[in-house]
Residue frames as a rotation matrix with the C-alpha (Angstrom) as fourth column:
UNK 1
-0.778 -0.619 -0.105 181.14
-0.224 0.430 -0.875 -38.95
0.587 -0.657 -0.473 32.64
UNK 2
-0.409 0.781 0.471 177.46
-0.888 -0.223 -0.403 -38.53
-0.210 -0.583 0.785 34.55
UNK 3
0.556 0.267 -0.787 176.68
-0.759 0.549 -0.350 -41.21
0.339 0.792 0.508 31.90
UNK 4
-0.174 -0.064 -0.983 178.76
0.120 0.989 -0.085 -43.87
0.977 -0.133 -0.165 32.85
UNK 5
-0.770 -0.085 0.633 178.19
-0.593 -0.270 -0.758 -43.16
0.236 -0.959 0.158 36.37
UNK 6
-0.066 0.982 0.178 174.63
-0.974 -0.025 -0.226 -43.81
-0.217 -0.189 0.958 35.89
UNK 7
0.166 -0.340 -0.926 175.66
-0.328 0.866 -0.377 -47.11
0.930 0.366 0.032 33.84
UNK 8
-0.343 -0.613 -0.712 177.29
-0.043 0.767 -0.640 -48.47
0.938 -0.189 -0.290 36.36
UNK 9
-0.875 0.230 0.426 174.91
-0.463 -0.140 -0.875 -47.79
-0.142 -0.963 0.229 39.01
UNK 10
0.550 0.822 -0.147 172.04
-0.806 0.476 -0.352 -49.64
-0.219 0.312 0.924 37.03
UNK 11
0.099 -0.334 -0.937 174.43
-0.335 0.876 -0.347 -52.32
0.937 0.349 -0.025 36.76
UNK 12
-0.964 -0.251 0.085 175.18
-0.167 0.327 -0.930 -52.73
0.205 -0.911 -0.357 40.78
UNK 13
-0.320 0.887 0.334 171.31
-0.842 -0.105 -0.528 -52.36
-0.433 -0.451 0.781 41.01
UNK 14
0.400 0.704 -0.586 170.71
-0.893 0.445 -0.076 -55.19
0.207 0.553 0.807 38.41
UNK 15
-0.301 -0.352 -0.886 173.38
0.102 0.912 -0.397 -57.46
0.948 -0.209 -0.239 40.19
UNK 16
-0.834 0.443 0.328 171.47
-0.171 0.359 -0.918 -57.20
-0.524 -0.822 -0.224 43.80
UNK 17
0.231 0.611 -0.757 168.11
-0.880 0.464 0.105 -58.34
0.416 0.642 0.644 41.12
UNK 18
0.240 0.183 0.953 167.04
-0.670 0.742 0.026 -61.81
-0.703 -0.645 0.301 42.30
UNK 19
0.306 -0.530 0.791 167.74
0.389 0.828 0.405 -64.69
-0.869 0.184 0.459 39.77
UNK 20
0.784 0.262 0.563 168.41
0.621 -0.364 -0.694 -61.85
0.023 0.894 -0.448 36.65
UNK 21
0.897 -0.407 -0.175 171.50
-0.344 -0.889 0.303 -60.47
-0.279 -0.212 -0.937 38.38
UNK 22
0.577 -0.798 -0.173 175.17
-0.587 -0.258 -0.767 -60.70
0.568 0.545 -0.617 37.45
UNK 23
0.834 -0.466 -0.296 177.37
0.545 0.783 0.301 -63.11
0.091 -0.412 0.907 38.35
UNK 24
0.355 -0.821 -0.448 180.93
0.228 -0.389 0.892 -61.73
-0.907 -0.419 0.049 39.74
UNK 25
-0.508 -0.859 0.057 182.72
0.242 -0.078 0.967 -62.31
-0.827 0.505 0.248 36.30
UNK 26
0.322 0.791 0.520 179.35
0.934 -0.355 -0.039 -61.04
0.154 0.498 -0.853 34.50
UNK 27
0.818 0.258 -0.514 180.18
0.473 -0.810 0.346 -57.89
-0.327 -0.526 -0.785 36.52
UNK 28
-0.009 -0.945 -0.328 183.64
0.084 -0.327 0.941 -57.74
-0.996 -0.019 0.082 36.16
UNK 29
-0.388 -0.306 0.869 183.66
0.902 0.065 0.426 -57.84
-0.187 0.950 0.251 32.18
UNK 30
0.691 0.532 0.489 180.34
0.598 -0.801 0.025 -55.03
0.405 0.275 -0.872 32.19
UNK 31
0.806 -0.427 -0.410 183.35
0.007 -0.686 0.727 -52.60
-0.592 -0.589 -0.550 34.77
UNK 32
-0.176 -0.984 0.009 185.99
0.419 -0.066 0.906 -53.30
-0.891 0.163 0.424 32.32
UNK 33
-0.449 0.065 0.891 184.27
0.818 -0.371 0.439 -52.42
0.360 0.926 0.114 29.12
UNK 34
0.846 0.254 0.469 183.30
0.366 -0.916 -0.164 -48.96
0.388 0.311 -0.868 30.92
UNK 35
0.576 -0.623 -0.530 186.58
0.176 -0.539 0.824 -48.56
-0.799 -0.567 -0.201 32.29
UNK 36
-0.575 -0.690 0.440 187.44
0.553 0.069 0.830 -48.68
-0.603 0.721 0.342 28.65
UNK 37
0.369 0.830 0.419 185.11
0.895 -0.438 0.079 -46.33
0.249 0.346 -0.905 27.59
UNK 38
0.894 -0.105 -0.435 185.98
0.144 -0.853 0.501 -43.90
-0.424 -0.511 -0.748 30.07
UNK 39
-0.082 -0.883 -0.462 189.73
0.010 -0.464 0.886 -43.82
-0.997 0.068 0.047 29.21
UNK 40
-0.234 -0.304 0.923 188.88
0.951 0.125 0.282 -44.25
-0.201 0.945 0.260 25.66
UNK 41
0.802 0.490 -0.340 186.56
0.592 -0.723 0.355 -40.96
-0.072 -0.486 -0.871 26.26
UNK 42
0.671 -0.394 -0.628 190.02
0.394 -0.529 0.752 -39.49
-0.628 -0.752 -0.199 27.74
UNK 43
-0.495 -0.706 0.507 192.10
0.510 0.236 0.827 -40.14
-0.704 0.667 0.244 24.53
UNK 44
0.153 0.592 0.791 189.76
0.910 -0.396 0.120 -38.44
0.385 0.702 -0.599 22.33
UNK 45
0.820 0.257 -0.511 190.08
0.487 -0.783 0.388 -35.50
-0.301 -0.567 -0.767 24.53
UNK 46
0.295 -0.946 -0.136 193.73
0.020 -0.136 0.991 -35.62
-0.955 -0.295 -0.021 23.85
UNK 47
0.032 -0.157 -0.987 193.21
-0.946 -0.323 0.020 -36.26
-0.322 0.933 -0.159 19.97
UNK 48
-0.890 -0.451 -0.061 193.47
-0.453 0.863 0.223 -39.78
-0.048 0.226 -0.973 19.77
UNK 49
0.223 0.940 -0.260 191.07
-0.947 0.145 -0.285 -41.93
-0.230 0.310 0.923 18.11
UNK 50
-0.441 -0.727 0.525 191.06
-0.695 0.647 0.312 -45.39
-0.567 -0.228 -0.792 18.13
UNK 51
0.425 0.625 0.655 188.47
0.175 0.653 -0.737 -46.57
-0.888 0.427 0.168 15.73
UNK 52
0.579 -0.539 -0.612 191.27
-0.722 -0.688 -0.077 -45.09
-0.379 0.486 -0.787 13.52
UNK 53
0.961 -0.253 -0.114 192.99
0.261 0.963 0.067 -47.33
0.093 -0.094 0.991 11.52
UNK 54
-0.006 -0.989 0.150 196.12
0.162 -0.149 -0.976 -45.03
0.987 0.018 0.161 12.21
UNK 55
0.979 0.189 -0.081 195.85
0.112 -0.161 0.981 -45.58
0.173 -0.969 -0.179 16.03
UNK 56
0.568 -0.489 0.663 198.09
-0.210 -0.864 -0.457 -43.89
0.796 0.120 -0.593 17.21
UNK 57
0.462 -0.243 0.853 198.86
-0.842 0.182 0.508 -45.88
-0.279 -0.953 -0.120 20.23
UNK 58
0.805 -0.060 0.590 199.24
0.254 0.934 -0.251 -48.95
-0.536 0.352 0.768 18.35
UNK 59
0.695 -0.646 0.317 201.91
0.264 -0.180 -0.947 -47.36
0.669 0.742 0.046 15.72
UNK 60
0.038 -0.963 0.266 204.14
-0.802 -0.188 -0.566 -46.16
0.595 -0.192 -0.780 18.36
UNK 61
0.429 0.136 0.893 203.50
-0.675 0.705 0.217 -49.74
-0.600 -0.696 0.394 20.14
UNK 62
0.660 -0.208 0.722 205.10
0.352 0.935 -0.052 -51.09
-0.664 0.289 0.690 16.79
UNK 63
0.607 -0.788 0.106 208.02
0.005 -0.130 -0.991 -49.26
0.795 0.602 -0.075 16.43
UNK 64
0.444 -0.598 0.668 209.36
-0.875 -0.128 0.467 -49.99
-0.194 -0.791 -0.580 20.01
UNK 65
-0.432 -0.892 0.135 211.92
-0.840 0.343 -0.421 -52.17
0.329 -0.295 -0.897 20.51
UNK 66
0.611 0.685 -0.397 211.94
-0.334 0.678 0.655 -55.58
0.717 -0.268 0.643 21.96
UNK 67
-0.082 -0.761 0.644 213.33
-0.959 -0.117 -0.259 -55.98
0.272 -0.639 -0.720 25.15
UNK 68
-0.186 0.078 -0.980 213.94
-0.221 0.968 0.119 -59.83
0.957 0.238 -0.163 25.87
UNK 69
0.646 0.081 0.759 212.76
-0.757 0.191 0.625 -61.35
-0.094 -0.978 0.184 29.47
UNK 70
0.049 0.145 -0.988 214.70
0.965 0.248 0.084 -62.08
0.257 -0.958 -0.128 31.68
UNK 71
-0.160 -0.644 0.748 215.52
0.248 -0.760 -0.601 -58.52
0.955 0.089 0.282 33.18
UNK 72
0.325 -0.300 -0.897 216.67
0.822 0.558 0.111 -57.12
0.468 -0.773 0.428 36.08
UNK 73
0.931 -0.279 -0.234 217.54
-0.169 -0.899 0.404 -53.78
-0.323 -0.336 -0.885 38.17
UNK 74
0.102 -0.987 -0.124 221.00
0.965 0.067 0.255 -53.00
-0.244 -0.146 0.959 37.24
UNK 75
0.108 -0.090 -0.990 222.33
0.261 -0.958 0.116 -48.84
-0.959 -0.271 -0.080 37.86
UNK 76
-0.891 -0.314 -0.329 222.93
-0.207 -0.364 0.908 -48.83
-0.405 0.877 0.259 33.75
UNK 77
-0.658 0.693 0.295 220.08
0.746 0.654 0.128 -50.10
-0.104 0.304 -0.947 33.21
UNK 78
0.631 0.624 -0.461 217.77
0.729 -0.680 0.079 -47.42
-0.264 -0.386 -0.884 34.83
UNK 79
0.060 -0.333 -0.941 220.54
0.067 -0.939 0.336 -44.54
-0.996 -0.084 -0.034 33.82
UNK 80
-0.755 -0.648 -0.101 221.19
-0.187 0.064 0.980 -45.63
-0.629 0.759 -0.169 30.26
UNK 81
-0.056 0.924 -0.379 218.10
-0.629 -0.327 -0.705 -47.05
-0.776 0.199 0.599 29.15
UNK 82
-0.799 -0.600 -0.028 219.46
-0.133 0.132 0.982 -49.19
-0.586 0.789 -0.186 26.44
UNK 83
-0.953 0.183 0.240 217.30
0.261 0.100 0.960 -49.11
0.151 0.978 -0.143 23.27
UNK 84
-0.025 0.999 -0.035 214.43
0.948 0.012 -0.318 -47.58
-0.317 -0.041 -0.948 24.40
UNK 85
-0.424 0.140 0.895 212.64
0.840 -0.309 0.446 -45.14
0.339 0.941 0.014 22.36
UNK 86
-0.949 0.280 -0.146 211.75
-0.233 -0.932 -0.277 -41.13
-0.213 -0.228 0.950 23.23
UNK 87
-0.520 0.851 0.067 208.19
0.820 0.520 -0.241 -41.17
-0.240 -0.071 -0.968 23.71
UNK 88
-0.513 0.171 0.841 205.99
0.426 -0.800 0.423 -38.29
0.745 0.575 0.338 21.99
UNK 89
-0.914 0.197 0.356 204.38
-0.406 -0.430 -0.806 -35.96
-0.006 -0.881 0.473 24.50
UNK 90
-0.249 0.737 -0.629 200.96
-0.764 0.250 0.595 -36.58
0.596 0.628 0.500 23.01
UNK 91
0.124 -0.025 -0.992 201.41
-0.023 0.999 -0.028 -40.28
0.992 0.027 0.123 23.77
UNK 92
-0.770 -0.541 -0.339 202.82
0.378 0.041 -0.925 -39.58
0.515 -0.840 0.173 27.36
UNK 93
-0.710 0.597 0.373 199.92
-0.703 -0.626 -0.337 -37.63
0.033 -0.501 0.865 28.09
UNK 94
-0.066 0.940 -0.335 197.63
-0.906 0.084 0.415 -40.18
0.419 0.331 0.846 26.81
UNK 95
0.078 -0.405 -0.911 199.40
0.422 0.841 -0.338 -43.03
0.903 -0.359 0.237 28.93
UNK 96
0.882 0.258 0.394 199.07
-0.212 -0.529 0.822 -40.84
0.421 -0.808 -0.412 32.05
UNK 97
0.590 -0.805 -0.063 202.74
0.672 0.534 -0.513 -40.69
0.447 0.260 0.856 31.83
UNK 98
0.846 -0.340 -0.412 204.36
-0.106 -0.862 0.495 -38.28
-0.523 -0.375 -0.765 34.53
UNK 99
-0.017 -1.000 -0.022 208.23
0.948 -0.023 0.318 -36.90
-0.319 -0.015 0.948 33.45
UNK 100
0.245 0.060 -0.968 209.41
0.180 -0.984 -0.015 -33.72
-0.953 -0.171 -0.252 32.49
UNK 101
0.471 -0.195 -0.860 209.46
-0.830 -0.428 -0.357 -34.07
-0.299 0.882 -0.364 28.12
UNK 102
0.099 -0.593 -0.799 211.75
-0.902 0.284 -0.324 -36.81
0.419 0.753 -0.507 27.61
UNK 103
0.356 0.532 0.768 210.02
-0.715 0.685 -0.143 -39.89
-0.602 -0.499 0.624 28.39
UNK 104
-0.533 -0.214 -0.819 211.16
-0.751 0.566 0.341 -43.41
0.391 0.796 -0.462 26.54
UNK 105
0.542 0.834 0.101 209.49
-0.833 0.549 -0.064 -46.65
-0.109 -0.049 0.993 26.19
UNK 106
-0.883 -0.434 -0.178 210.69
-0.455 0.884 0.104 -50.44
0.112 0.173 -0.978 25.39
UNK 107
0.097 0.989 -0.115 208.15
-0.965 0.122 0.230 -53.28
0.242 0.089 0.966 24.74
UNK 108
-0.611 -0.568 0.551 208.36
-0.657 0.752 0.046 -56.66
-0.441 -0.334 -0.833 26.04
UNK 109
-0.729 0.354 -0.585 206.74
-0.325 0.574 0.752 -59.96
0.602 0.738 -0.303 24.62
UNK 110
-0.287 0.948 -0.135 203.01
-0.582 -0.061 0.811 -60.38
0.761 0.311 0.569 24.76
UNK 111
-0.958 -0.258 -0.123 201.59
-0.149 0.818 -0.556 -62.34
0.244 -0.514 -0.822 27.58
UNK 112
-0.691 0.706 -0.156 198.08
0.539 0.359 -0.762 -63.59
-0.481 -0.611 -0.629 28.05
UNK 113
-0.031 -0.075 0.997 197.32
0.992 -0.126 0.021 -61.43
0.124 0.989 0.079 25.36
UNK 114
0.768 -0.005 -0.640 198.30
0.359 -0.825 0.437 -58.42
-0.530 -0.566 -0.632 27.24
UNK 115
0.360 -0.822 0.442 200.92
0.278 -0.358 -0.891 -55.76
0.891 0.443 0.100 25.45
UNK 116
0.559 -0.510 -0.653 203.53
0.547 -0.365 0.753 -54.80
-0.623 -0.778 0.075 27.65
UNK 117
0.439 -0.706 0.556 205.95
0.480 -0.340 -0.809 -51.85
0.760 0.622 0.190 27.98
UNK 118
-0.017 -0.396 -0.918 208.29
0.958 -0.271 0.099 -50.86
-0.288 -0.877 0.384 30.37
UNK 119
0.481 0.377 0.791 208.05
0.686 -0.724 -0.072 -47.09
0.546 0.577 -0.607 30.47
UNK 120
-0.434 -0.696 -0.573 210.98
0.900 -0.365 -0.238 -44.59
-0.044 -0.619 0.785 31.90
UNK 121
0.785 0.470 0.405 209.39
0.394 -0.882 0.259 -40.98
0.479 -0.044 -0.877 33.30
UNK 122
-0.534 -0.729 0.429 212.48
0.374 -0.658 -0.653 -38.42
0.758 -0.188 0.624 33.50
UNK 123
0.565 0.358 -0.744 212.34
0.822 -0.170 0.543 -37.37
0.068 -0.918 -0.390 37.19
UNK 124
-0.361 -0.659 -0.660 215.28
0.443 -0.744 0.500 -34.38
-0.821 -0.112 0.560 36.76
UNK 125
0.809 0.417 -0.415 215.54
-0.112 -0.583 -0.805 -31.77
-0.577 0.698 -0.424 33.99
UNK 126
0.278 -0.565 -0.777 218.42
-0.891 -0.454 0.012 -33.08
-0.359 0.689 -0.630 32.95
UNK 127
0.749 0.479 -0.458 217.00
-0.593 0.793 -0.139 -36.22
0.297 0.375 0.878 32.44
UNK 128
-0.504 -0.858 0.100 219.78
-0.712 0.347 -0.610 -38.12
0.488 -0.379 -0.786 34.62
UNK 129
-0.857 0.246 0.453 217.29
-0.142 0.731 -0.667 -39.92
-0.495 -0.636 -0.592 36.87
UNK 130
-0.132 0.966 -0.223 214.05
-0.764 0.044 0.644 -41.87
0.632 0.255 0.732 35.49
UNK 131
-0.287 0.485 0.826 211.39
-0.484 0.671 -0.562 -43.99
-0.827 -0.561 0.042 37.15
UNK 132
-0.967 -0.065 -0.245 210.57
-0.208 0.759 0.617 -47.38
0.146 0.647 -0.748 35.61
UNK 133
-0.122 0.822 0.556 206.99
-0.585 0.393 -0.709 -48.61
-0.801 -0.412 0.433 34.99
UNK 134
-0.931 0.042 0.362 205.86
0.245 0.807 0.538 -51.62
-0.269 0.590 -0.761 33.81
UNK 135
-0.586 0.682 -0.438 202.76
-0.651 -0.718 -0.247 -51.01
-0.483 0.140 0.864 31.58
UNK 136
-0.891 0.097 0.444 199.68
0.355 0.759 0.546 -53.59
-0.284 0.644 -0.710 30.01
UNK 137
-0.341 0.569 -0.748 197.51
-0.865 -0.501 0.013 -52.65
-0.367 0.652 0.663 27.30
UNK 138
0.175 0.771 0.613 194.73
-0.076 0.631 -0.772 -54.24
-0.982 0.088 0.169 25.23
UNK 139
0.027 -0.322 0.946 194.55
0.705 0.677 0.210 -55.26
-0.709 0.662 0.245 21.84
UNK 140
0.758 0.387 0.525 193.63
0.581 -0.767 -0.274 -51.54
0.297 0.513 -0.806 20.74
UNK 141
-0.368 -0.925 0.091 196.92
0.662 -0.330 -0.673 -50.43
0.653 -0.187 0.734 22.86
UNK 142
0.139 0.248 0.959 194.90
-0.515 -0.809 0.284 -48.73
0.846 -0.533 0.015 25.48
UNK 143
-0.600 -0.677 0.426 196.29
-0.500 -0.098 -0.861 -48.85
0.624 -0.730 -0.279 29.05
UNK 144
0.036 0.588 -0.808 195.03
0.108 0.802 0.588 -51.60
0.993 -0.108 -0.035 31.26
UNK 145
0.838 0.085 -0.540 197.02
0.524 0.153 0.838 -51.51
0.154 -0.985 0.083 34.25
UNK 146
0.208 -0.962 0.177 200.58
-0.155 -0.211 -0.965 -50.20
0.966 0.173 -0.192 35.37
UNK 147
0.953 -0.239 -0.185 202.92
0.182 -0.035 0.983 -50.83
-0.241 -0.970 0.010 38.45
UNK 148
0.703 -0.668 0.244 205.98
-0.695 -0.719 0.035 -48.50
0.153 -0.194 -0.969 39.44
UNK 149
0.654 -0.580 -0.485 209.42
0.571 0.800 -0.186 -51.25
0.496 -0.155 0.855 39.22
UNK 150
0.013 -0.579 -0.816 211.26
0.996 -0.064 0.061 -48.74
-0.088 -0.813 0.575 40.38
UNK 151
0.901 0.432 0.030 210.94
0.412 -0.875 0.254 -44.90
0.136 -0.217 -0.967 41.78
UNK 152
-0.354 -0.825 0.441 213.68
0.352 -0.554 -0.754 -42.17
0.867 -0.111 0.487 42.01
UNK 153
0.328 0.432 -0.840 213.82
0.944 -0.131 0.302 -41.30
0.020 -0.892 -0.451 45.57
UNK 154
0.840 0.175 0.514 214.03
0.082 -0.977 0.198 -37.54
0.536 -0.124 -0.835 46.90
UNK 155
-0.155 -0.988 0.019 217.33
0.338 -0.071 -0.938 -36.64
0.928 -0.140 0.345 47.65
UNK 156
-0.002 0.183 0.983 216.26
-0.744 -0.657 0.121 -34.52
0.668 -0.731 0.137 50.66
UNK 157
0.698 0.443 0.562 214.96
-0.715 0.390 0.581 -37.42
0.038 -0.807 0.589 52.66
UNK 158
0.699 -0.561 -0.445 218.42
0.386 0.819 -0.425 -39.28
0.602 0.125 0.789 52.12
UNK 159
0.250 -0.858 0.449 220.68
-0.274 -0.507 -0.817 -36.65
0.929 0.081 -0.362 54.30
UNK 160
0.468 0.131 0.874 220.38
-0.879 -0.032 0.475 -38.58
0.090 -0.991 0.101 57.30
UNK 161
0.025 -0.600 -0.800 222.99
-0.803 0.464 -0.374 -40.78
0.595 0.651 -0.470 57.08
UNK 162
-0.584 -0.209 0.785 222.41
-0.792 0.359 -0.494 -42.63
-0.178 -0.910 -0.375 60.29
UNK 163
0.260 0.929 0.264 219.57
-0.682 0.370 -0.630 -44.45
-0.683 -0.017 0.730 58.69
UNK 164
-0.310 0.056 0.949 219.77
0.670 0.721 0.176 -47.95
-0.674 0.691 -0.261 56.59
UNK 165
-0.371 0.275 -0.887 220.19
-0.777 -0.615 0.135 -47.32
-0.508 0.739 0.442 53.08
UNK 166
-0.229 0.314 0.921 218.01
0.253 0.933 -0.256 -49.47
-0.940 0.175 -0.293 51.12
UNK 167
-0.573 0.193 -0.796 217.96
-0.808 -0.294 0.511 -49.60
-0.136 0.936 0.325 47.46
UNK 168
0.481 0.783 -0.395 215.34
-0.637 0.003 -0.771 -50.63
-0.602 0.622 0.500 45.02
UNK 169
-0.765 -0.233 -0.600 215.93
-0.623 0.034 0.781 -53.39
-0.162 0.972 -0.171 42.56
UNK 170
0.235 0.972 0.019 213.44
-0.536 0.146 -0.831 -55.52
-0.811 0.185 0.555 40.38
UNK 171
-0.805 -0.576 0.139 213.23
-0.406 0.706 0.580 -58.67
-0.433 0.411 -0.803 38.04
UNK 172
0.612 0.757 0.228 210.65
-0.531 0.608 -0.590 -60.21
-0.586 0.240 0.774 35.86
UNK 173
-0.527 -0.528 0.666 211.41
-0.338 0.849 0.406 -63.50
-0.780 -0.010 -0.626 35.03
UNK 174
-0.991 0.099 0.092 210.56
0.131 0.539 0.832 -65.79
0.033 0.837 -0.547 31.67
UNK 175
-0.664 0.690 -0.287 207.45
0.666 0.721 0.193 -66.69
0.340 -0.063 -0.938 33.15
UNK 176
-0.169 0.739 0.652 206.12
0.142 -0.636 0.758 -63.18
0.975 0.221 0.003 33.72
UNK 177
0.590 0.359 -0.723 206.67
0.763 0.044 0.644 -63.14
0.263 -0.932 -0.248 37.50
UNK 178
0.336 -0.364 0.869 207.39
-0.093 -0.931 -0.354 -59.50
0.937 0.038 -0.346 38.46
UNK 179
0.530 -0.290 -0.797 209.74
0.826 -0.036 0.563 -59.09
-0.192 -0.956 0.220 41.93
UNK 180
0.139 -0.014 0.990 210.04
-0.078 -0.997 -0.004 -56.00
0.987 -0.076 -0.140 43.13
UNK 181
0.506 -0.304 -0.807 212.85
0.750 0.617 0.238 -55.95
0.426 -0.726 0.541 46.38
UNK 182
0.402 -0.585 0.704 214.64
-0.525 -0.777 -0.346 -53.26
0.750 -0.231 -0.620 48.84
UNK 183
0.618 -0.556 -0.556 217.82
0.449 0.830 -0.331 -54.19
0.646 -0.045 0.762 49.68
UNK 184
0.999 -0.044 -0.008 219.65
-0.037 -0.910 0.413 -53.39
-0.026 -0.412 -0.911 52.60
UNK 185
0.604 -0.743 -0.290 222.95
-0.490 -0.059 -0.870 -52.20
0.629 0.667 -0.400 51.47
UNK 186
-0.028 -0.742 0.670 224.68
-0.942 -0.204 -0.266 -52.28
0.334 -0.639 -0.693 55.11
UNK 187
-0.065 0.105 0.992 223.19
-0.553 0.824 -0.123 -55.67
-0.830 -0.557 0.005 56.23
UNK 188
-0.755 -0.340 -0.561 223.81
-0.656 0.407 0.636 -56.94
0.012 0.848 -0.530 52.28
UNK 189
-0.931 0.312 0.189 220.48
0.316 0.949 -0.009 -58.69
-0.182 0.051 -0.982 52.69
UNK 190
-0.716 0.647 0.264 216.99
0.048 -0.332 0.942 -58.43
0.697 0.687 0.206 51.07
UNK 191
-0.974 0.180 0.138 214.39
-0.215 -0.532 -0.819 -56.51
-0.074 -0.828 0.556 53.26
UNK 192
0.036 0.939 0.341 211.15
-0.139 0.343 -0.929 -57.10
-0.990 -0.014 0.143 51.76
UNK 193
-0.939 -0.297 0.173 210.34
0.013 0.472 0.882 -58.79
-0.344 0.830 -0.439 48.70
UNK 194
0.132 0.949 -0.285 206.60
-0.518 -0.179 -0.836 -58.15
-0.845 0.258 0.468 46.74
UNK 195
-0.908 -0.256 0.332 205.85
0.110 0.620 0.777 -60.88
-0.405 0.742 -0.535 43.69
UNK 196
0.049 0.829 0.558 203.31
0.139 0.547 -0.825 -60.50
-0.989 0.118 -0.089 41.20
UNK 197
-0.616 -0.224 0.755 201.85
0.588 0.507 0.630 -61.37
-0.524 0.832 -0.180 37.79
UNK 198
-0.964 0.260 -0.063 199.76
-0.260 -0.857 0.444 -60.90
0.062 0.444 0.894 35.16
UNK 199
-0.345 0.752 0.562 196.06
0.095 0.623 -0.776 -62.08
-0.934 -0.214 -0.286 35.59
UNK 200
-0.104 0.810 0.577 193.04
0.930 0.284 -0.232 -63.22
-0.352 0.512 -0.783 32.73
UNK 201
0.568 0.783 0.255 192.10
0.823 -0.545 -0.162 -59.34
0.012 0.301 -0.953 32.66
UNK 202
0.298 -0.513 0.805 195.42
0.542 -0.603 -0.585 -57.77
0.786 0.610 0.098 32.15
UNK 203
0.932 -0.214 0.291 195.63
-0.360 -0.486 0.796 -56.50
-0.029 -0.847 -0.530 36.04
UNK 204
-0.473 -0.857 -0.204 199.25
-0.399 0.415 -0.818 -56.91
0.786 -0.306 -0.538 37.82
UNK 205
0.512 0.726 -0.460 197.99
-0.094 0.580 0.809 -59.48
0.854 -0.371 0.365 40.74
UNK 206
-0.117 -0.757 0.643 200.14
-0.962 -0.073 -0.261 -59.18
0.245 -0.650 -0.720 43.99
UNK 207
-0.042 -0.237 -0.971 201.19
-0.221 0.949 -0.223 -62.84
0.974 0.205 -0.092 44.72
UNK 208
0.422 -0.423 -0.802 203.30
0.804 0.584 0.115 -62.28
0.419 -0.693 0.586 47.49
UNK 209
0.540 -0.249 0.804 204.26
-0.326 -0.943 -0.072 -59.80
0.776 -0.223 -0.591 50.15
UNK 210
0.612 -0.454 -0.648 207.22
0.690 0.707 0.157 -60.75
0.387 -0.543 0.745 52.61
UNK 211
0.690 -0.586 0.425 209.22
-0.674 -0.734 0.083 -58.87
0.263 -0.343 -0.901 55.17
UNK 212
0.627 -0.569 -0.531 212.73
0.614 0.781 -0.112 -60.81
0.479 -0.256 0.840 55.40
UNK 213
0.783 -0.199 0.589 213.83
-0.490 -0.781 0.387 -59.40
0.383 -0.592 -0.709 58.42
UNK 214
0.756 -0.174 0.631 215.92
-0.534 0.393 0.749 -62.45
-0.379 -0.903 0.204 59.33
């Protein structure tokens, strides 16, 4: 780890270099191929080799499912899960996958040449409530980016009943545009509303951030 440190401090030093330094997207490519280092680094820790031709990440990336786009929050959705696949622990560990054992997956079609998978982390022990993340990976299946569609809230902080309840739903659309919205139940109208995609380098890109208070 000292090692890439040092890496990437002789790179910031060689992009403030007069006409020999790094353009922006010079920079950005040298930070992504050690942020893939590092996590590749992390996987090895865990057992997982990827210059393997049984990568492991990649084989349980092609036996998931294919969930079609559109989709959408709906309460069966997020309780039921429909065809997604128990995720080995291994794997969960090596996706920096929080739940409590009985994680599942689903893949969605390819975009930009980013894998995707939507990934449920069991928030209960009796696996009744999961959070939803949306997940994009490279061509080796190693984790790019991830963003939370939707979160199991803490009962505790719901016993005040005086307070707006606002639920949580979410939608990515043909075209790869993620919305992520909390509705308020009592005023039946959407509260804030966050849009984004995927970008060039596999990131999720916030678009759009809107309070619709009116």
């Amino acid at each position: 780890m000292k090692g890439l440190i040092g890496v990437v401090l002789g790179l910031l030093l060689l992009s403030a270099c007069g006409g020999r330094g790094l353009s922006a997207e010079q920079m950005q490519q040298k930070l992504d191929s050690i942020k893939k280092i590092e996590i590749a680094e992390r996987l090895e820790a865990e057992g997982i080799h990827l210059d393997n031709s049984d990568n492991p990440l990649k084989q349980f990336y092609d036996s998931l499912a294919l969930l079609p786009l559109p989709i959408t929050y709906s309460e069966d959705f997020v309780r039921f899960l429909p065809n997604f696949k128990p995720v080995p622990q291994d794997i969960a560990k090596a996706l920096d996958l929080e739940g409590n054992g009985k994680q599942k997956a689903i893949s969605l079609s390819e975009s930009l040449g980013a894998k995707l998978m939507l990934l449920a982390a069991d928030e209960n022990e009796d696996a009744s409530k999961y959070s939803i993340w949306l997940y994009s990976m490279d061509d080796d299946c190693m984790p790019v980016d991830k963003l939370c569609l939707f979160a199991v809230e803490d009962e505790e902080e719901n016993i005040d009943f005086s307070e707006e309840e606002i639920l949580q739903y979410f939608t990515i659309t043909s075209d790869y545009e993620i919305h992520l919205m909390d509705y308020s139940k009592e005023a039946h109208k959407t509260r804030t509303e966050e849009v984004y995609t995927l970008d060039a380098s596999r990131n999720f890109l916030l678009q759009r951030s809107e309070e619709l208070n009116h």
